[in-house]
KEKE-3310 file (N, C-alpha, C; in steps of 0.2 Angstrom, whole numbers, plus 5000, padded with zeros to 4 digits):
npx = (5004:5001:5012:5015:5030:5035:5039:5030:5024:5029:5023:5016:5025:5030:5019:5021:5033:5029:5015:5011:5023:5031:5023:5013:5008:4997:4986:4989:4990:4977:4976:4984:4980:4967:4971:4976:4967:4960:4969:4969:4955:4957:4966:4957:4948:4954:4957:4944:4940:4951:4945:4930:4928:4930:4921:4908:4908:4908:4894:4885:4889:4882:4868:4866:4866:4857:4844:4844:4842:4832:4821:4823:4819:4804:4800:4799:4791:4781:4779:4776:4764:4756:4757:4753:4739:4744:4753:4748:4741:4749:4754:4744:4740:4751:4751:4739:4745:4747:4760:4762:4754:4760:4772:4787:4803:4815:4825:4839:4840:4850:4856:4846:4848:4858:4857:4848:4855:4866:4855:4851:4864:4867:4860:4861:4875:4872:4864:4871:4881:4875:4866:4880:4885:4877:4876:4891:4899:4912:4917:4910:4904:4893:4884:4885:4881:4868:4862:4864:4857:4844:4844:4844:4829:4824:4825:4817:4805:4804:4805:4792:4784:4784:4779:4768:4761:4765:4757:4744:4744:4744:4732:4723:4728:4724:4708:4707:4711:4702:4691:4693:4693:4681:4672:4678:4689:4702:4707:4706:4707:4692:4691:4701:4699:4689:4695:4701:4709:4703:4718:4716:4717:4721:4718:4719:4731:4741:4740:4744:4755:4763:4764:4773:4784:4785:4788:4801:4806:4808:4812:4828:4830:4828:4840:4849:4848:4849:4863:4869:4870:4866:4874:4875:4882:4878:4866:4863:4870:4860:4846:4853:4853:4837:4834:4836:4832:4817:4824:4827:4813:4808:4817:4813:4800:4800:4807:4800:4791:4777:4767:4777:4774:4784:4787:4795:4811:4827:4840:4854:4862:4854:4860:4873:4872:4868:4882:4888:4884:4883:4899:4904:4895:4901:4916:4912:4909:4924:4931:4924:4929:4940:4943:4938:4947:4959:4955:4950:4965:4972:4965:4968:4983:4982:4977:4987:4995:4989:4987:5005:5006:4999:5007:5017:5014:5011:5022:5029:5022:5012:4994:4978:4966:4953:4958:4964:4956:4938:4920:4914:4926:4935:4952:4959:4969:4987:4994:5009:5021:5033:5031:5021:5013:5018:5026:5015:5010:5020:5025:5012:5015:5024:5022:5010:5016:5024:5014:5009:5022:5021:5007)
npy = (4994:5012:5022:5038:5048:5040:5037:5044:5031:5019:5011:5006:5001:4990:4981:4979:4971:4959:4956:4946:4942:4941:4931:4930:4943:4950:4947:4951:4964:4968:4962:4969:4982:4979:4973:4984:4994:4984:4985:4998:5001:4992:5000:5012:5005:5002:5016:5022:5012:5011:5023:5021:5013:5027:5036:5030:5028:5044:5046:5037:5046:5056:5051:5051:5062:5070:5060:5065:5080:5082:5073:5080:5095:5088:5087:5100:5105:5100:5104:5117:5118:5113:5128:5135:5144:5151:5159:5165:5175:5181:5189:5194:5203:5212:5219:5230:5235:5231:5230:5242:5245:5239:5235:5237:5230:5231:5220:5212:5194:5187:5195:5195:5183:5181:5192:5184:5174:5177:5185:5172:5166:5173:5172:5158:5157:5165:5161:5148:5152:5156:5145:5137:5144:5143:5129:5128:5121:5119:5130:5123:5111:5098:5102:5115:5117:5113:5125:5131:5125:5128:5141:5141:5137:5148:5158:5150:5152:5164:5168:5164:5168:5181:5179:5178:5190:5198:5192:5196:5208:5208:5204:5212:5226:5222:5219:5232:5240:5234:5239:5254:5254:5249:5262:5270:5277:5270:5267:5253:5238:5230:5216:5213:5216:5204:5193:5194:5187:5188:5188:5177:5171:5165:5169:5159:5152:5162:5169:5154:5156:5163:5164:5150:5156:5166:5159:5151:5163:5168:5157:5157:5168:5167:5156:5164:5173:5165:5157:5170:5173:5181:5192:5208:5216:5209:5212:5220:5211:5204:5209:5210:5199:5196:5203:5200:5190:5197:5207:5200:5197:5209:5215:5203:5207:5217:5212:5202:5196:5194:5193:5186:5175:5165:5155:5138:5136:5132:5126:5128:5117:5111:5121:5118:5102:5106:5114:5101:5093:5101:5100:5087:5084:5093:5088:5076:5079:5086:5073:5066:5075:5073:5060:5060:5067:5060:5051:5055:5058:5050:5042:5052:5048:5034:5038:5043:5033:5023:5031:5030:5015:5014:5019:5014:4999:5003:5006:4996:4987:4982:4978:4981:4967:4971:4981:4975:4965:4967:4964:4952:4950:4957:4965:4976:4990:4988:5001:5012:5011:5017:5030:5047:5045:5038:5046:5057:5051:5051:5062:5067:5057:5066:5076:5072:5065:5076:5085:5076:5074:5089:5089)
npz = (5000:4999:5005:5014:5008:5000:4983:4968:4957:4964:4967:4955:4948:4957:4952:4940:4939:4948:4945:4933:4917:4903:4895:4898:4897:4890:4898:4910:4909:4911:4925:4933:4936:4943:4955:4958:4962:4969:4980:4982:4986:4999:5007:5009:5017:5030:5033:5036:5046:5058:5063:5068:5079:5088:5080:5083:5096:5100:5092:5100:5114:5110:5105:5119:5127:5118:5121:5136:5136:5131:5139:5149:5144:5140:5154:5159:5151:5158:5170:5165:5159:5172:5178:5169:5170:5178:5176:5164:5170:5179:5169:5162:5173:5176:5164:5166:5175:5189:5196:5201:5213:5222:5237:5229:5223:5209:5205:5196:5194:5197:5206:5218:5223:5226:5239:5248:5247:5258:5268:5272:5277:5286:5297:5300:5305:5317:5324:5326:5331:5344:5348:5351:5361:5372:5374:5378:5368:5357:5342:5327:5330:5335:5342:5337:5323:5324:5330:5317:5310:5315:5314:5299:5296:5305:5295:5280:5287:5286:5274:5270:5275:5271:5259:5261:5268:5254:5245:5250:5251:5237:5233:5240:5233:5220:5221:5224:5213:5202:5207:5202:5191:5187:5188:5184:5184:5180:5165:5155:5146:5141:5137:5144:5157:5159:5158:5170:5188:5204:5218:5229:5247:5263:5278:5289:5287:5284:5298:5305:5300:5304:5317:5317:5313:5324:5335:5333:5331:5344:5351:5347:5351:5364:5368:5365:5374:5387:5386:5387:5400:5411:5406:5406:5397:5384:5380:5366:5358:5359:5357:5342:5337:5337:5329:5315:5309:5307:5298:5287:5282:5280:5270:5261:5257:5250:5239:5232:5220:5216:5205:5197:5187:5177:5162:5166:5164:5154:5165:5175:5173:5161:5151:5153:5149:5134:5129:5131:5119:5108:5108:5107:5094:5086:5089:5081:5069:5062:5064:5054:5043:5043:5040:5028:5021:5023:5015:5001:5000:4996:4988:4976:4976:4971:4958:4954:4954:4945:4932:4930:4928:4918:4908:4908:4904:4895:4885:4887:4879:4882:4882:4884:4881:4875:4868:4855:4851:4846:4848:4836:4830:4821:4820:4829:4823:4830:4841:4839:4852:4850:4844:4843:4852:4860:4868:4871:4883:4890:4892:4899:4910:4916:4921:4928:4939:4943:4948:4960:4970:4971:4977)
capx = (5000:5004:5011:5020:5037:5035:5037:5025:5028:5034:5017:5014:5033:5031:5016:5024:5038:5028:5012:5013:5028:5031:5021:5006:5005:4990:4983:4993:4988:4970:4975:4987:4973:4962:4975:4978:4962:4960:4976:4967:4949:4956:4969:4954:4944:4959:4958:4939:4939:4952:4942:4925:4928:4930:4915:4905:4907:4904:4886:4883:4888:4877:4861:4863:4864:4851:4838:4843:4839:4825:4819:4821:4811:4798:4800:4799:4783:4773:4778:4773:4756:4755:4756:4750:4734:4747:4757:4745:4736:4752:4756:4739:4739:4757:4749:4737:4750:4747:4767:4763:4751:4761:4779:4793:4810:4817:4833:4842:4837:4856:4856:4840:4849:4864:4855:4846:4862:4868:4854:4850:4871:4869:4854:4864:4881:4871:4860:4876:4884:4870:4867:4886:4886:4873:4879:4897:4902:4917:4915:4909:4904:4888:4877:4886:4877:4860:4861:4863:4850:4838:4843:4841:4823:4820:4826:4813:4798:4803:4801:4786:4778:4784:4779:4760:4761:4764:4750:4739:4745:4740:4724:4719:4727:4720:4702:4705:4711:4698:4685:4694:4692:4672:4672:4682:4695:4706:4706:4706:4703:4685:4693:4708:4694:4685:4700:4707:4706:4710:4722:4713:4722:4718:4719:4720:4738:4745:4741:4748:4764:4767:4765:4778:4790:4787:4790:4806:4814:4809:4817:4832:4832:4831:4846:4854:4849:4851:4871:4873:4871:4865:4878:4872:4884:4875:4859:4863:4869:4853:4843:4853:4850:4830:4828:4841:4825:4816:4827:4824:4807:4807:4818:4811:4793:4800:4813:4798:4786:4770:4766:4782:4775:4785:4787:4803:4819:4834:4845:4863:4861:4853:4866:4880:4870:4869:4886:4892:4880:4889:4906:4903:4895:4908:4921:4911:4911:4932:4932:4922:4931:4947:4943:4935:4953:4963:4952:4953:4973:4975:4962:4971:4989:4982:4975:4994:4998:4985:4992:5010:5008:4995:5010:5022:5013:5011:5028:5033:5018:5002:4986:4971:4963:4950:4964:4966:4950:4931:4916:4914:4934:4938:4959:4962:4979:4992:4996:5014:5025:5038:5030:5019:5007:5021:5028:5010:5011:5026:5021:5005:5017:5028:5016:5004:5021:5025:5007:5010:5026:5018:5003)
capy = (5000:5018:5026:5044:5046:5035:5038:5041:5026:5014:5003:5005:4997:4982:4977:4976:4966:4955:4952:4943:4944:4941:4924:4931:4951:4953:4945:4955:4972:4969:4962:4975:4989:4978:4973:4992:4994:4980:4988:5004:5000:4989:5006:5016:5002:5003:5020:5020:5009:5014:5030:5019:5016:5034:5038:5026:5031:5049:5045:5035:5051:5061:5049:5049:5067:5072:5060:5066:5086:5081:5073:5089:5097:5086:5088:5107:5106:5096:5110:5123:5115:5115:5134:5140:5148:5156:5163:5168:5179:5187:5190:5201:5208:5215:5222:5232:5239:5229:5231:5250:5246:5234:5237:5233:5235:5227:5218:5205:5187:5183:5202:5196:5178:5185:5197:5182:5170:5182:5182:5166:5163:5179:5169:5153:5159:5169:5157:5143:5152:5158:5139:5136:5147:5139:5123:5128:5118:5122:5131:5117:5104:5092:5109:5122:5115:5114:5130:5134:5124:5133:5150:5143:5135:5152:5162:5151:5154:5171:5169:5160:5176:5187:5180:5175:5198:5201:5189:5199:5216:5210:5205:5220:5231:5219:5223:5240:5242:5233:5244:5260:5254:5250:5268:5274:5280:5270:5266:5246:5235:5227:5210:5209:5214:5199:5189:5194:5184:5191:5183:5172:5175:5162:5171:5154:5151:5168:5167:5150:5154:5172:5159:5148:5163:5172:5155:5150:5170:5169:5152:5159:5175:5163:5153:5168:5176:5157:5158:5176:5169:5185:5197:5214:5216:5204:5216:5224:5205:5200:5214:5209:5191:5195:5208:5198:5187:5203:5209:5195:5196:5215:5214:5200:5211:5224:5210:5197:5200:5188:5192:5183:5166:5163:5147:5136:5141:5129:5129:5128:5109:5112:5124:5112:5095:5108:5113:5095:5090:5104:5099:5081:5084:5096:5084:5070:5082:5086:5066:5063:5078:5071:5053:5060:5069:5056:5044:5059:5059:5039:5042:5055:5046:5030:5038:5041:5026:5020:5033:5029:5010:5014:5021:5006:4994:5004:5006:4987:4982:4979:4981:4976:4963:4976:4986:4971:4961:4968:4961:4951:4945:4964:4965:4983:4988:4991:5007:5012:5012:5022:5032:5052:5044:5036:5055:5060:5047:5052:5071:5066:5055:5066:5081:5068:5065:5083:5086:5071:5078:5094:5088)
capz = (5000:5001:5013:5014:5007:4993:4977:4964:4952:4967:4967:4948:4944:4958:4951:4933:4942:4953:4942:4927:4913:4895:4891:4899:4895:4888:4903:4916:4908:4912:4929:4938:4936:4947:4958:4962:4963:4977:4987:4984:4992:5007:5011:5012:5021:5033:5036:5038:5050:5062:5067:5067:5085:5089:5079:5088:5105:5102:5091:5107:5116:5107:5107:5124:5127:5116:5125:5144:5134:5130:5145:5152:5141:5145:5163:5158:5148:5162:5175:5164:5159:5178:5182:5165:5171:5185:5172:5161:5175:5182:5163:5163:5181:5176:5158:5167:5181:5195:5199:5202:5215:5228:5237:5222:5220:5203:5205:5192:5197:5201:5213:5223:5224:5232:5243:5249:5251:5263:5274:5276:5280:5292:5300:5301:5310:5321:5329:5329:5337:5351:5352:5353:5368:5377:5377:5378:5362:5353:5334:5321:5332:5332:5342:5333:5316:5325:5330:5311:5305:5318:5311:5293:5298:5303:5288:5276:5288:5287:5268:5268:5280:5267:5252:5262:5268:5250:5241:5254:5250:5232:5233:5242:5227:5214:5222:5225:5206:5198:5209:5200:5185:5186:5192:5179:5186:5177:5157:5155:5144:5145:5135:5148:5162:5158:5161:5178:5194:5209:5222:5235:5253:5269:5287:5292:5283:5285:5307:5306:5296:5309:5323:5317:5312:5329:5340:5331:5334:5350:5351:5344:5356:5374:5369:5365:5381:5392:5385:5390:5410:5415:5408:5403:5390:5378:5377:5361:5352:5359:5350:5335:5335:5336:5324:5311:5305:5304:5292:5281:5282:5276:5263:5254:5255:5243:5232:5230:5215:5217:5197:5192:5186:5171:5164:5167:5158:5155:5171:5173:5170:5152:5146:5152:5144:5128:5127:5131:5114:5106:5108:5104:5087:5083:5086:5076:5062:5062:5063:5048:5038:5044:5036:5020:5018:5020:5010:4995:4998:4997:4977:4971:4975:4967:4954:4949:4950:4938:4926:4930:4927:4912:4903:4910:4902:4884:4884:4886:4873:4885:4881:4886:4875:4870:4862:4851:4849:4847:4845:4829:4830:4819:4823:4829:4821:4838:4841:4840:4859:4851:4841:4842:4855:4868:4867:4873:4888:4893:4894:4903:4916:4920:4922:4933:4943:4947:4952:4965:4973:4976:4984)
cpx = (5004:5008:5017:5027:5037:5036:5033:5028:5030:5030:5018:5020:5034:5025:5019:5029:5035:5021:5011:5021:5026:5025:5013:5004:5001:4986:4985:4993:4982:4970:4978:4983:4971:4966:4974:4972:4957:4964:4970:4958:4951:4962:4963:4948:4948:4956:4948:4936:4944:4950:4935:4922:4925:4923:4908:4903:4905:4896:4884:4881:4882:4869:4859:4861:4859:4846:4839:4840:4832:4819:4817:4819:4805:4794:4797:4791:4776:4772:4775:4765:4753:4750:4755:4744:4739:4750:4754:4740:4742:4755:4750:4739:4746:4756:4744:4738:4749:4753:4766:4759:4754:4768:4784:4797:4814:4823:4833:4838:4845:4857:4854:4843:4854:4862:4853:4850:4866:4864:4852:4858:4872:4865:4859:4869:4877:4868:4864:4877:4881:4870:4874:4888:4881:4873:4886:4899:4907:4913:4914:4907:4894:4881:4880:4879:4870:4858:4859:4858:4842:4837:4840:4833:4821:4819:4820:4807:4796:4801:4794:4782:4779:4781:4769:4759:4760:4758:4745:4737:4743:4737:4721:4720:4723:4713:4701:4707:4706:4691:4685:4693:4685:4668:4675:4685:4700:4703:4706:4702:4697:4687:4697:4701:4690:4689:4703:4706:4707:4714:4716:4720:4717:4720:4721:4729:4742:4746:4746:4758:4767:4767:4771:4784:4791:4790:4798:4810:4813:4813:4823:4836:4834:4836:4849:4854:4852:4859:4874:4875:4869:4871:4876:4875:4882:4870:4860:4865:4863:4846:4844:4850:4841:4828:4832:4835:4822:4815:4826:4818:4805:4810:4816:4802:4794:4806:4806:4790:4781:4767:4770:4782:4777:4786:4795:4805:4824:4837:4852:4864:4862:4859:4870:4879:4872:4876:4891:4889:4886:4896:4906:4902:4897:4915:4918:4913:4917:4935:4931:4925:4939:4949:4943:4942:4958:4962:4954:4962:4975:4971:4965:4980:4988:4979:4981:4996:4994:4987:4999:5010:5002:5002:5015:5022:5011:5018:5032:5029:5014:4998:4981:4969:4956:4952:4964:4961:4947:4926:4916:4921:4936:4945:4959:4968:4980:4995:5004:5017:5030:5035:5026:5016:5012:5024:5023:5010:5017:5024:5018:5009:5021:5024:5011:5010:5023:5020:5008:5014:5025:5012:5005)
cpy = (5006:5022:5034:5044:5043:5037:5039:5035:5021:5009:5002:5000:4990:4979:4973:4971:4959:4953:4952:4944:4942:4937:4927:4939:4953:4953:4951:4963:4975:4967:4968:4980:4986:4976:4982:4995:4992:4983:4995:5005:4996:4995:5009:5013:5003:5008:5023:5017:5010:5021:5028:5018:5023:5039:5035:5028:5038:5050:5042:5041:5055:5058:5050:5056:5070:5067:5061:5074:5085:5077:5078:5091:5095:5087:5096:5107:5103:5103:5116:5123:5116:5121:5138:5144:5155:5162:5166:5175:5184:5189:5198:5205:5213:5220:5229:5238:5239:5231:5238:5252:5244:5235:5232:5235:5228:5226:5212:5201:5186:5190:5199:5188:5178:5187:5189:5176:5172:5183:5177:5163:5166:5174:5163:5153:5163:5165:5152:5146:5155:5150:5135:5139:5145:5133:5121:5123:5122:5122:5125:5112:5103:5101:5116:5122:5115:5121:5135:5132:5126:5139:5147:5140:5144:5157:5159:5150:5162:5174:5168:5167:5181:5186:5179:5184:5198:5200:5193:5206:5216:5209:5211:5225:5228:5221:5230:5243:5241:5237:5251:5260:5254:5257:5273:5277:5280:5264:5257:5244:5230:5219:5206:5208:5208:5192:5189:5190:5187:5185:5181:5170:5171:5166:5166:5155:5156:5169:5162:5150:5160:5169:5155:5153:5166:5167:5154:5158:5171:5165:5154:5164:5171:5159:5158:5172:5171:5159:5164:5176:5177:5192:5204:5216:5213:5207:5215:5217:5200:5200:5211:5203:5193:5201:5204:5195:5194:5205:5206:5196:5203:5216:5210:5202:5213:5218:5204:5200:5192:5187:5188:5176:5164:5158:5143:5138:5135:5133:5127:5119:5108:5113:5119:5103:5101:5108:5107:5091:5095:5102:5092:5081:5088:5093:5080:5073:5080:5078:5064:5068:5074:5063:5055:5063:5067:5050:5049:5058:5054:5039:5045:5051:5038:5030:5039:5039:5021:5025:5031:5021:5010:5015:5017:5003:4997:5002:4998:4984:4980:4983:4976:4973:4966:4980:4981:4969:4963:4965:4961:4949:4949:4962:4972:4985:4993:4998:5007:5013:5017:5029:5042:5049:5042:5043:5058:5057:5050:5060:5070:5065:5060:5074:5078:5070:5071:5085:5084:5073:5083:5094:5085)
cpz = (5000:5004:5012:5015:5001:4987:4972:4957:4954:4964:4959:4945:4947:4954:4945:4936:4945:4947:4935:4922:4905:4892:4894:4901:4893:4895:4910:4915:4910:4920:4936:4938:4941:4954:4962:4963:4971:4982:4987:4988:5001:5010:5014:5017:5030:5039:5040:5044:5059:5066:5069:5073:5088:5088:5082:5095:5104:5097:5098:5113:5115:5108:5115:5125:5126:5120:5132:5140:5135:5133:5148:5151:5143:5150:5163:5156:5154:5167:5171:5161:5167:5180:5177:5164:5175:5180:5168:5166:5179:5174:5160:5168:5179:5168:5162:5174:5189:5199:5202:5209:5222:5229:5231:5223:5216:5204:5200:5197:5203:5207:5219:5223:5228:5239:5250:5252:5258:5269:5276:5281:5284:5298:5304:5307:5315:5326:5328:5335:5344:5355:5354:5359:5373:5378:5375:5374:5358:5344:5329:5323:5332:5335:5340:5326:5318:5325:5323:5309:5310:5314:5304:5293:5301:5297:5283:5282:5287:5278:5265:5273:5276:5260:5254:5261:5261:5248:5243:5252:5240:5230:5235:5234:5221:5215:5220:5216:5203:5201:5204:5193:5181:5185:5186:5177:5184:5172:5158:5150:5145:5143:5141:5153:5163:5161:5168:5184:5198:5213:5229:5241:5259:5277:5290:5291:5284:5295:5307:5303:5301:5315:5323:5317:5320:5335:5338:5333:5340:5353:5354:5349:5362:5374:5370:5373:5388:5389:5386:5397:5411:5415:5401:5395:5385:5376:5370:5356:5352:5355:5346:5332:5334:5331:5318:5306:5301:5297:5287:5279:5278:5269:5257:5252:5248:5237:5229:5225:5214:5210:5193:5192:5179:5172:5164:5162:5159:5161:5169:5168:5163:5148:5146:5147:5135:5124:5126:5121:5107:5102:5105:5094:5082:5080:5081:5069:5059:5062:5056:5041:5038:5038:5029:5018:5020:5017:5004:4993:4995:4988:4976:4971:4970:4960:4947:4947:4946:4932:4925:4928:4920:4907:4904:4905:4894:4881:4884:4883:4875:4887:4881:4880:4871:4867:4859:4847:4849:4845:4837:4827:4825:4823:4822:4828:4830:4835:4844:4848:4856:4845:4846:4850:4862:4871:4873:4879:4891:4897:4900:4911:4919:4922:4928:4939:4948:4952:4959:4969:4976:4980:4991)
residu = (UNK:UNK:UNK:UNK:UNK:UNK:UNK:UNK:UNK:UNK:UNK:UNK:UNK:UNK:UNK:UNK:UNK:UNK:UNK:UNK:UNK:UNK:UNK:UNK:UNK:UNK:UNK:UNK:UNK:UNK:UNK:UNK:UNK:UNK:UNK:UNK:UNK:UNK:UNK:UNK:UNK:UNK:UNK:UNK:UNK:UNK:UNK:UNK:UNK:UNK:UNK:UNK:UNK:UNK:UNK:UNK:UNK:UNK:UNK:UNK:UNK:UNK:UNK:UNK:UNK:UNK:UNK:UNK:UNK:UNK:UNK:UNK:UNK:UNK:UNK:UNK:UNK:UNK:UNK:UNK:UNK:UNK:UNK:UNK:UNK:UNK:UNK:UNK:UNK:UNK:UNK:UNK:UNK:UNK:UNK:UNK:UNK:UNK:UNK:UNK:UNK:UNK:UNK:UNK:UNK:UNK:UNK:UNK:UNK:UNK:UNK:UNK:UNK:UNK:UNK:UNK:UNK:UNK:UNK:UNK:UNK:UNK:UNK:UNK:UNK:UNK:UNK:UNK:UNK:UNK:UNK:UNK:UNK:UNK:UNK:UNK:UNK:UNK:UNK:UNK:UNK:UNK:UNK:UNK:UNK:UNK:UNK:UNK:UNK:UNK:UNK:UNK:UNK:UNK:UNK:UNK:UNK:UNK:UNK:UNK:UNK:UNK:UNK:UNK:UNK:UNK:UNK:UNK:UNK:UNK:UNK:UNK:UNK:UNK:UNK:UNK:UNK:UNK:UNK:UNK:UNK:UNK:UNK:UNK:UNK:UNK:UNK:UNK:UNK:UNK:UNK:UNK:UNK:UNK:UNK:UNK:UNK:UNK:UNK:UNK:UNK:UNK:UNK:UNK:UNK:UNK:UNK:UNK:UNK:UNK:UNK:UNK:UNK:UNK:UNK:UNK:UNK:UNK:UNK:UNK:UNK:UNK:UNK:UNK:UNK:UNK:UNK:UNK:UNK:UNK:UNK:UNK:UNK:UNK:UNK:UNK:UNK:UNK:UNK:UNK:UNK:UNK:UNK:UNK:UNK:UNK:UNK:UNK:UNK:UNK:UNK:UNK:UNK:UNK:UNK:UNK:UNK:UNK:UNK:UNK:UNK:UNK:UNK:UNK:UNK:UNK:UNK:UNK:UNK:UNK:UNK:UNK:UNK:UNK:UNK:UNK:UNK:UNK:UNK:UNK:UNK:UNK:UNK:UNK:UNK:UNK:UNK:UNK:UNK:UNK:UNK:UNK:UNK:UNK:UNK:UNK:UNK:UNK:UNK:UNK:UNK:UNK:UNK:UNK:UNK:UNK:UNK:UNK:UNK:UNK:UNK:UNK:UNK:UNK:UNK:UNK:UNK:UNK:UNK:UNK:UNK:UNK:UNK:UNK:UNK:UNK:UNK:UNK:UNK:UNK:UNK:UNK:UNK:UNK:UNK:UNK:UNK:UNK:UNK:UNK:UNK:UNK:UNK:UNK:UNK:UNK:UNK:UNK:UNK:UNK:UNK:UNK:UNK:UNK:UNK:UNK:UNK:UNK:UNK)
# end
């Protein structure tokens, strides 16, 4: 076979040396073609096949991939089938400027994810460490961590009291709006009108969740007070400890927007499944241009050597038995080897040749 380095003209000259000679040259002019032919389909089977492997494994890749996306989606479309009435209703409540009615203040998503990592880890260390004082345990240990998961036990009741206050504060404005509108105070459409709901708001649920919140920070506050043993000096971190929930509970009034039921969104997950799909069927590509242009390189170098052994075998007086014989047993006269025509051949070979070199 081929290989880089070689010659043009190496293969085309063994064949004339290795298959057939004098006694049977007619014969052997019509077989070194297919010969080189055989070498030149099982080279490119070769090269085909060593990457076969590789391409394998990343379709595999990529099936898999594409069906965990698209899983997700699915998973995606059932939750938004879910809360598609919800979205569609703070979709209109937000068209007709319900936001302009209830405390707001508009921050990025990842701003007001921050904000909010921050108090729940304020929460955390603060009631460790109150529990850690009260039962004299050193930093990190088995009632430090309780103490944290009190404080963060209280920081989500203090969101669930915030997000119950707001619902509250937006049903009342949604009533009190839709009164101004009957009234006609304010412009509306009577189509959207038709569509609005208001928010429904349980007394029960909103008591019950200002009960758990206010038990839990008073909790929070008698450790911290129990671990101060009765020294004046703690006042003021005792204060802090009890108003620290609070503060949670205030800020996430004015960060928390009761109208915003959009429907899910690829998360981090997604993107990274997408870009991993991406890069897979990127490289598969670079795989398959890679083969196609060293399959092209391995035709065109045996295409020389099917010219170089074509003019071989003129020049030593073999010809296919179609050059000779045709149907009806007609004798084609031979055309001269040393004559206008081996001239042409030679041109042609050493022109091919050149070619092949600079490729």
């Amino acid at each position: 076979m081929l290989r880089r380095g070689n010659r043009p003209g190496r293969l085309a000259k063994q064949l004339i040396r290795q298959v057939g000679d004098a006694d049977i040259a007619l014969a052997g002019a019509e077989t070194r073609p297919k010969v080189l032919k055989s070498l030149e389909e099982a080279e490119i089977q070769e090269v085909r096949a060593a990457v076969r492997a590789d391409a394998r494994t990343l379709e595999e890749l990529i099936a898999e991939l594409r069906m965990e996306i698209d899983s997700r989606a699915e998973r995606r479309e059932r939750r938004t089938e879910l809360i598609k009435n919800k979205v569609e209703q703070g979709r209109l409540w937000r068209s007709v400027g319900i936001q302009e009615r209830i405390p707001q203040m508009q921050f990025a998503p990842a701003v007001r994810h921050l904000i909010l990592l921050v108090l729940a880890s304020l929460d955390f260390f603060v009631f460790a460490d109150a529990y850690g004082v009260l039962t004299d345990a050193a930093d990190y240990g088995v009632s430090w961590f309780l103490g944290g998961i009190l404080g963060v036990a209280v920081f989500i009741a203090g969101m669930v009291l915030a997000h119950a206050i707001k619902s509250a504060i937006l049903a009342r404005a949604q009533v009190q709006l839709l009164k101004a509108a009957d009234v006609g105070e304010v412009k509306m459409d009577q189509e959207v009108r038709e569509q609005l709901v208001t928010t429904r708001t349980s007394a029960l649920a909103l008591t019950l969740t200002s009960t758990i919140f206010l038990l839990l920070s008073i909790a929070g506050v008698l450790v911290r007070i129990q671990g101060a043993s009765g020294d004046g000096g703690d006042g003021p971190a005792i204060l802090f400890t009890a108003l620290i929930p609070l503060v949670a509970v205030a800020v996430e009034l004015y960060l928390h927007d009761p109208t915003e039921r959009d429907e899910p969104m690829p998360n981090v997950v997604d993107r990274r499944l997408e870009r991993r799909l991406a890069k897979a069927e990127r490289r598969l590509r670079i795989v398959a241009a890679q083969v196609e242009a060293k399959v092209a390189k391995i035709e065109k170098l045996y295409r020389v050597e099917e010219t170089i052994l074509d003019v071989e075998q003129r020049d030593m007086g073999m010809r296919h038995t179609t050059d000779l014989v045709l149907g009806g047993g007609h004798q084609i006269p031979t055309v001269a080897t040393n004559g206008r025509s081996a001239e042409v051949d030679r041109d042609q070979l050493e022109k091919t040749i050149k070619m092949a070199r600079r490729s």
